[in-house]
C-alpha positions as CSV (number, residue, x, y, z in Angstrom):
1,X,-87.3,-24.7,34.1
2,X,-90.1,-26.3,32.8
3,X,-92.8,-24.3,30.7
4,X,-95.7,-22.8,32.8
5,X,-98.5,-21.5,30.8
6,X,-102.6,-22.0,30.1
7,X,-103.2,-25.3,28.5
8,X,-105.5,-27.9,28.2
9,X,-105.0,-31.5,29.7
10,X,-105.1,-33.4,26.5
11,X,-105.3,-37.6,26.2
12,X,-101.6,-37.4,25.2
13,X,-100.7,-36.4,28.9
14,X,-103.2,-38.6,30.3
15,X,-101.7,-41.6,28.9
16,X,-98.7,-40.6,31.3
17,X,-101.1,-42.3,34.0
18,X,-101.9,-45.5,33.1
19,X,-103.0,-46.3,36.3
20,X,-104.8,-43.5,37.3
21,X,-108.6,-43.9,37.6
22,X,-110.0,-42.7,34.3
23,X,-111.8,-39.7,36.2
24,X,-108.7,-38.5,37.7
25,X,-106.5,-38.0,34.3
26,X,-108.5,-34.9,33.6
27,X,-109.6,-31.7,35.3
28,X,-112.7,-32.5,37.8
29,X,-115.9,-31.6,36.0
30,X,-116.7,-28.1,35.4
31,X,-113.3,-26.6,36.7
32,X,-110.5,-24.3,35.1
33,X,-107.7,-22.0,35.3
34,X,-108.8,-18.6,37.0
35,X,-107.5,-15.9,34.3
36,X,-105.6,-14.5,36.1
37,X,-103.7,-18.0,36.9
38,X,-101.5,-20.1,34.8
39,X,-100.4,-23.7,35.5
40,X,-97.9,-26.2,35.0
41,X,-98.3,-28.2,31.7
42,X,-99.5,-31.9,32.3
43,X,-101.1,-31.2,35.8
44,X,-104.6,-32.0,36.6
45,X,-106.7,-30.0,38.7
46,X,-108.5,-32.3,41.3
47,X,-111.4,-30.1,42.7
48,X,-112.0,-26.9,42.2
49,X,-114.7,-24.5,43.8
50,X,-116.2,-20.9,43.6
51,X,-117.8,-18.5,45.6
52,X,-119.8,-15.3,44.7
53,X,-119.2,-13.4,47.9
54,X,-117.2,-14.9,51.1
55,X,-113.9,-14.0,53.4
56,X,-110.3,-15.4,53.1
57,X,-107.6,-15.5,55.9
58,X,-104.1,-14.4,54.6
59,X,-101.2,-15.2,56.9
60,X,-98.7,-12.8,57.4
61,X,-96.4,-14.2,59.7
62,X,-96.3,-17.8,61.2
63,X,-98.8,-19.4,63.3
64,X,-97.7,-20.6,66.8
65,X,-99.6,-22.8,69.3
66,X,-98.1,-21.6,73.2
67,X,-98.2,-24.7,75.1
68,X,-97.9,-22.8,77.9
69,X,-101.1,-21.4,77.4
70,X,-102.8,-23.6,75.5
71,X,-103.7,-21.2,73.0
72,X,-102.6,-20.2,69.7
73,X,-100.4,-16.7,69.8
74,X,-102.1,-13.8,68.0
75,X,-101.1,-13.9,64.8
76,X,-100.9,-10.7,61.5
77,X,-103.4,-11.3,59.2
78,X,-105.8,-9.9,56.0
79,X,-109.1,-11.1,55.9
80,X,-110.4,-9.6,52.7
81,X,-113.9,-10.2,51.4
82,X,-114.6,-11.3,47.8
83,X,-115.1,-13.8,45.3
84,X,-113.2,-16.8,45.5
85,X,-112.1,-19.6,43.6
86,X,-110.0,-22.1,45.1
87,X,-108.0,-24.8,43.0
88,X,-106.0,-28.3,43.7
89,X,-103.5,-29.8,41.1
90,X,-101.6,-31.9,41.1
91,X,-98.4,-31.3,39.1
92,X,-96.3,-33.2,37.2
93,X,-94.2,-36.0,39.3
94,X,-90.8,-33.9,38.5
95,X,-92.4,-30.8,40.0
96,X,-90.9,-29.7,43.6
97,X,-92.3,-27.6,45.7
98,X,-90.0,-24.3,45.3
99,X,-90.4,-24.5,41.7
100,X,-94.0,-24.5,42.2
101,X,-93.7,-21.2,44.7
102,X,-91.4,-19.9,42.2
103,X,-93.1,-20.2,39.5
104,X,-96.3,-18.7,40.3
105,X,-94.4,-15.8,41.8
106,X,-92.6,-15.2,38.8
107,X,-95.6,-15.5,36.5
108,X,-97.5,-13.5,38.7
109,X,-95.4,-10.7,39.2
110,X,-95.3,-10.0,35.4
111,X,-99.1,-8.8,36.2
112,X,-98.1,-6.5,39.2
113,X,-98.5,-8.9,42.0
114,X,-96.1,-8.3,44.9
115,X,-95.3,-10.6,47.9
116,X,-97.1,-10.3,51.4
117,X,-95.5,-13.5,53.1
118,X,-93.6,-16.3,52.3
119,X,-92.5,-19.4,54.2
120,X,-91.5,-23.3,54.4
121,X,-91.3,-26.5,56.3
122,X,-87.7,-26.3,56.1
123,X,-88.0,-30.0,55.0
124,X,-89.1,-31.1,58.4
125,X,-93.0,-30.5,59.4
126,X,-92.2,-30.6,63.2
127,X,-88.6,-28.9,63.1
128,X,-87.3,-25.5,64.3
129,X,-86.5,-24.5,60.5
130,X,-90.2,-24.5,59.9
131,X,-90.9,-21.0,59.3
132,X,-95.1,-21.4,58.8
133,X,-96.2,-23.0,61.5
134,X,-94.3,-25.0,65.2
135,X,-95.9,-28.1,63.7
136,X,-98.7,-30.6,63.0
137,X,-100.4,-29.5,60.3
138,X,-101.1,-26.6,62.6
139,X,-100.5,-23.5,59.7
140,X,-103.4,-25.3,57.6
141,X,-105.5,-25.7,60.1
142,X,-105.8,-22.0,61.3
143,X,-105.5,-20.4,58.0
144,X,-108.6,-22.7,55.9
145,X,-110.5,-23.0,58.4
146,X,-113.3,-23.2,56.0
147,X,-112.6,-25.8,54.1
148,X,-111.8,-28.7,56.7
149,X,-114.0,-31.1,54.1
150,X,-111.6,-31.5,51.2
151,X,-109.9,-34.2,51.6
152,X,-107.2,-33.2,50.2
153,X,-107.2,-30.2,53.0
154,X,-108.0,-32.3,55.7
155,X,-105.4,-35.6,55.5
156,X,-102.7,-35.0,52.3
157,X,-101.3,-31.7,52.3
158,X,-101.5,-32.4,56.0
159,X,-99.5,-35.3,55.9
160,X,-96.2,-33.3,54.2
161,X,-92.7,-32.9,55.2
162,X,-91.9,-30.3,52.7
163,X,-94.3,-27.5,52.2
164,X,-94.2,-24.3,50.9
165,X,-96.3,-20.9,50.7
166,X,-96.4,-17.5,49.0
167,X,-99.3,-14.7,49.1
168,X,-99.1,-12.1,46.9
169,X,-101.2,-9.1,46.4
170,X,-102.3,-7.2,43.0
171,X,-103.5,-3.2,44.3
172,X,-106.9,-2.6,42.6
173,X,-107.7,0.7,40.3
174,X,-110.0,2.5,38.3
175,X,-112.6,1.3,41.1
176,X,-111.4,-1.9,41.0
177,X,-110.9,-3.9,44.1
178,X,-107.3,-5.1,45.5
179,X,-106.7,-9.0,44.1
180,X,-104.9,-11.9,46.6
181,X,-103.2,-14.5,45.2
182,X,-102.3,-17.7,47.8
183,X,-100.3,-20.9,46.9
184,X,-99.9,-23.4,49.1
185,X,-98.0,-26.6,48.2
186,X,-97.1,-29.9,49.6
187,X,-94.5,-32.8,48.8
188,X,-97.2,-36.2,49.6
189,X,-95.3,-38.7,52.1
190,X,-95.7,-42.0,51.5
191,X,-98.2,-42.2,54.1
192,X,-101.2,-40.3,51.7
193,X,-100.4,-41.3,48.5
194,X,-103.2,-42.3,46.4
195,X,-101.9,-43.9,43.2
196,X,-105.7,-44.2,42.1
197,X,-105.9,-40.7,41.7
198,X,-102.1,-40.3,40.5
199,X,-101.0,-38.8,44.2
200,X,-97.3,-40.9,44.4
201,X,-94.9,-40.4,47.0
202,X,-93.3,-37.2,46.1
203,X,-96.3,-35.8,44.0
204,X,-96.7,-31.6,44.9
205,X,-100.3,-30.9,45.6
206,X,-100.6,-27.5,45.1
207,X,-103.6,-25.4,46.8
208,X,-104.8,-22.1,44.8
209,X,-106.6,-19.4,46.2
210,X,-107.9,-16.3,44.0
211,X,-109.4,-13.5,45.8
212,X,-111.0,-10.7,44.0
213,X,-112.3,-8.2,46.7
214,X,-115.3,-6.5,45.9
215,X,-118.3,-5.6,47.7
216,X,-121.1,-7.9,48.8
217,X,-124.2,-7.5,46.4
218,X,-127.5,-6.8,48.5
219,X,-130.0,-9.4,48.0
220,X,-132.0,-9.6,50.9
221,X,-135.6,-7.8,51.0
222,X,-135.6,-4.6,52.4
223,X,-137.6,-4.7,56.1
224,X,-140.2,-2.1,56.0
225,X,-141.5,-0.4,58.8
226,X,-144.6,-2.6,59.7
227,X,-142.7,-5.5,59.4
228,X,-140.4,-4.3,61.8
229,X,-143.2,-3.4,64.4
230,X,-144.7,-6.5,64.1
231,X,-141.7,-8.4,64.8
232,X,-140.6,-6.5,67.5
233,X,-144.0,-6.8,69.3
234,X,-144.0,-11.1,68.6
235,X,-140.6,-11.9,69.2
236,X,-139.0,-8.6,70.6
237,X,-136.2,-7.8,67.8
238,X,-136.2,-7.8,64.1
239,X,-132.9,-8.8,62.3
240,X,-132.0,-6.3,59.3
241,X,-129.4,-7.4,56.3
242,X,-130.0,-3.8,54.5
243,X,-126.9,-2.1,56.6
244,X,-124.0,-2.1,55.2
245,X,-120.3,-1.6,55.6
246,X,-117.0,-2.3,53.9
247,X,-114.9,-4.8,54.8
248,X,-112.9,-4.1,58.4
249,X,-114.6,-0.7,58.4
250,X,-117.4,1.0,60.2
251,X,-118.2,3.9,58.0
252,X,-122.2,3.0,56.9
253,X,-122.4,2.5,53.3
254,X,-124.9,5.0,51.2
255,X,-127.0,1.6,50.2
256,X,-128.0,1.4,53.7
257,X,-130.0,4.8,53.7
258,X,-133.8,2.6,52.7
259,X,-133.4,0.5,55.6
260,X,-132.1,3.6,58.1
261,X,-135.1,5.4,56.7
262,X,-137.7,2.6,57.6
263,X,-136.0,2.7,60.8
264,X,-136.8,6.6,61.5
265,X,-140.3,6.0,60.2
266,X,-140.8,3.1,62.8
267,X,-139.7,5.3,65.6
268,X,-141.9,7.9,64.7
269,X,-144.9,5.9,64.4
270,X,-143.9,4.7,68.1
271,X,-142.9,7.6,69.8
272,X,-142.4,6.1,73.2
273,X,-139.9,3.1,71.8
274,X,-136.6,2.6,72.3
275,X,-134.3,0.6,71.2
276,X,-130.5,-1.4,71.2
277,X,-128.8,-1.4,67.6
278,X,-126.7,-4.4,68.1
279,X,-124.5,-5.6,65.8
280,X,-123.2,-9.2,64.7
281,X,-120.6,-10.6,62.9
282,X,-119.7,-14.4,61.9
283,X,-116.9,-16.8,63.2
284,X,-114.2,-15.0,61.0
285,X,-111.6,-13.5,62.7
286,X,-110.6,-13.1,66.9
287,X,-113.7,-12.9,69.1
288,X,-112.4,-9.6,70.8
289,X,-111.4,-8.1,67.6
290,X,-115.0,-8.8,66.0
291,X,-116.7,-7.3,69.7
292,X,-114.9,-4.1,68.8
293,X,-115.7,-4.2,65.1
294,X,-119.5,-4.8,66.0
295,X,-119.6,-2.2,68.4
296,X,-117.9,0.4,66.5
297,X,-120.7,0.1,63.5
298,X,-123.5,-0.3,66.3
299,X,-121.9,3.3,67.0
300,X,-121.9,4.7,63.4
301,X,-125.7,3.3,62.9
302,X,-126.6,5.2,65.6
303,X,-124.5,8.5,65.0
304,X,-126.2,8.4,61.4
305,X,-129.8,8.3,62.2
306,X,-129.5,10.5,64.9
307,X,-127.4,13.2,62.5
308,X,-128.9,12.5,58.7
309,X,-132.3,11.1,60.0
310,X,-133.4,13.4,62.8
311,X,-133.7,10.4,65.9
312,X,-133.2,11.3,69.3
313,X,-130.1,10.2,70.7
314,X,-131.9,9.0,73.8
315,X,-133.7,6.1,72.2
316,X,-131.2,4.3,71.1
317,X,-128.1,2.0,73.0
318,X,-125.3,1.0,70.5
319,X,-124.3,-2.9,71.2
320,X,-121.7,-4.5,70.0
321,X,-121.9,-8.4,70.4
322,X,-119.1,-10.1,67.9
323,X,-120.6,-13.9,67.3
324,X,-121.7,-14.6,70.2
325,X,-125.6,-14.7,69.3
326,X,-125.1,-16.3,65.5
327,X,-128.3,-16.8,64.1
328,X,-127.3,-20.3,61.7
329,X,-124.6,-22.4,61.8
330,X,-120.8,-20.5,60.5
331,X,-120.3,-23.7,59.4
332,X,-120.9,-22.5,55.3
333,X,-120.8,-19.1,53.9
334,X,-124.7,-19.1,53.7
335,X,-124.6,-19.5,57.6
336,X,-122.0,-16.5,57.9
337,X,-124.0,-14.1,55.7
338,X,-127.1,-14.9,58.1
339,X,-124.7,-14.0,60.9
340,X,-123.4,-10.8,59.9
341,X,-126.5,-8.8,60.7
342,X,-128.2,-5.6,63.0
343,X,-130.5,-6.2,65.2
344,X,-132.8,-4.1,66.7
345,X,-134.2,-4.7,70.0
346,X,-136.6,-3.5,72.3
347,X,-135.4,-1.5,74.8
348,X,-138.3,-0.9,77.4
C-alpha cells in the first residue's frame, strides 16, 4: 500500500503532469489538509471550502427513489450541525477507489473514529449490486444537497461507475462536540475526464467532509422590548434569532433567557396582548419531521416563560410551521440561518 500521510505537493510531483494546466498541479489557493485528515502523497486538492457554523446530511443506509410513488423512500440519517470543511483531490492515477475508503478508515481509526455506514456502486452505477443508491447519481444528489455548484459535485463524481463511501464518527469529550468524518470517492469515466486539470479516465476524485459539531455562536442583536412593540404594531410579528436550542432538540438553551426576558417585559407593558410563538426551521431535513421539531420548541418557549418568567398561559398559542414561511432563500447557509427563527405574532 502506498504511503498515506501530510505532505506538501512539491514541483517534483507536479512535473508528473506535464499537461496539466499550471493552476491545477497544486492545491487551489488558500486550501489544506484539515488536521485531523491525512492524504495520499502526490494528490492535489482541487477546491476546498469552509464553513463557521452550517448542517451536514450523513447517510445511514441507501437512498431509494419508489417509482411507484414517485418519491424518494424515507431514508436513516444524522444531520449534525458544525463547522465544516469540505475537500476534493484528486489522487494519484494508480489510486482505486477501495484503497482510498480504506485508507482513510484505517488512518482514521488510529484516532478513535468508528464506522456509521459504508457502501459501493458494485462497479455498476445503475445495477442491483449498488448498495448506495438504485441509480443515477441519485445517492449524491440527496445527500449534498448543498453543494449542487461544484462542478465536480454536479457532472464528475456523477458520471462514475465505481464509487465508494465510508462515514465515520469520533465521540466528543471533555465538552467537546462529536466529530464526522465522510469520504466519498469516484472512478471518472471517460465521459468527464478533464485532462486540463489532470482528471484521466480512471482518475479517483475523492470528496472530504469534516464535521466538528459544536454549537452555533450568537451574533445577532438582541430585540428589546420596544422594538418588538413597534414591529408588531407596523407589520404584525417581530422575528427573534436570540432563542436557542441544540441541534435535533427542543430543550431552550440558558443563552436564550435576555430575549425570553424582553419577551415578559413586552407582555407586561401590553397587558391585553396575545400572542403565537411560532417556530421556523430551514430546508434541511423531511418537511413533516421539521413541523414536529418546530412545534415541539414553540412548546418549550412557551412552557418556559409561563414557568421561569411568570406569563399567563392564556396569552400565548405554540405554532409549529417547519419551512413553510422561510424568510430568505435556503439556497446558502446565510439564507438558512435567517430561516431558522421565532416569531411572534399577534394574536387578537
Amino acid at each position: 500500500m502506498k504511503t498515506f500521510r501530510l505532505v506538501l505537493f512539491t514541483l517534483a510531483a507536479a512535473n508528473c503532469f506535464a499537461q496539466v494546466e499550471p493552476q491545477y498541479q497544486k492545491d487551489a489557493a488558500g486550501s489544506k489538509d484539515h488536521p485531523l485528515t491525512k492524504r495520499f502523497e502526490g494528490s492535489v486538492i482541487l477546491r476546498q471550502t469552509s464553513k463557521k457554523f452550517t448542517g451536514f446530511t450523513i447517510p445511514l443506509e441507501r437512498v431509494v427513489f419508489d417509482y411507484g410513488a414517485q418519491a424518494f423512500k424515507p431514508f436513516n440519517k444524522l444531520k449534525p450541525e458544525g463547522a465544516l470543511t469540505t475537500s476534493f483531490y484528486r489522487l494519484p492515477r494508480d489510486v482505486s477507489t477501495l484503497e482510498c475508503i480504506r485508507a482513510y478508515q484505517s488512518e482514521l481509526a488510529k484516532n478513535g473514529f468508528e464506522v456509521l455506514f459504508e457502501g459501493d456502486s458494485g462497479g455498476s452505477a445503475t445495477g442491483e449490486s449498488n448498495s448506495l443508491d438504485n441509480g443515477y447519481g441519485r445517492f449524491l444528489a440527496q445527500v449534498y444537497q448543498t453543494e449542487k455548484d461544484f462542478g465536480l459535485q454536479q457532472y464528475t463524481l456523477p458520471g462514475c461507475d465505481d464509487f465508494r463511501f465510508i462515514a465515520l464518527k469520533k465521540p466528543g469529550g471533555d465538552g467537546a462536540g462529536d466529530v464526522y468524518v465522510t469520504v466519498f470517492c469516484g472512478a471518472v469515466t471517460g465521459s468527464w475526464k478533464a485532462p486540463e486539470k489532470g482528471i484521466e479516465t480512471g482518475t479517483v476524485i475523492a470528496r472530504v467532509d469534516v464535521l466538528e459539531e459544536k454549537p452555533r455562536s450568537d451574533r445577532m442583536v438582541l430585540v428589546k422590548a420596544p422594538e418588538m412593540e413597534n414591529q408588531i404594531t407596523s407589520t404584525g410579528r417581530v422575528a427573534l434569532y436570540g432563542i436557542l436550542f441544540d441541534f435535533n432538540k427542543d430543550t431552550v438553551k440558558p443563552e436564550s433567557d435576555p430575549t425570553l426576558e424582553q419577551i415578559s417585559a413586552l407582555l407586561k407593558s401590553e397587558p391585553s396582548l396575545r400572542l403565537l410563538v411560532v417556530g421556523h426551521t430551514d430546508n434541511v431535513g423531511e418537511f413533516e419531521f421539521n413541523r414536529e421539531l418546530s412545534t415541539r420548541r414553540a412548546n418549550a418557549i412557551v412552557q418556559v416563560l409561563v414557568s421561569r418568567f411568570g406569563v399567563d398561559k392564556s396569552r400565548l398559542f405554540p405554532f409549529g410551521c417547519s419551512f413553510a414561511s422561510p424568510a430568505a432563500p435556503n439556497t446558502s447557509e446565510e439564507g438558512r440561518a435567517k430561516n431558522r427563527r421565532v416569531e411572534l405574532v399577534r394574536w387578537n
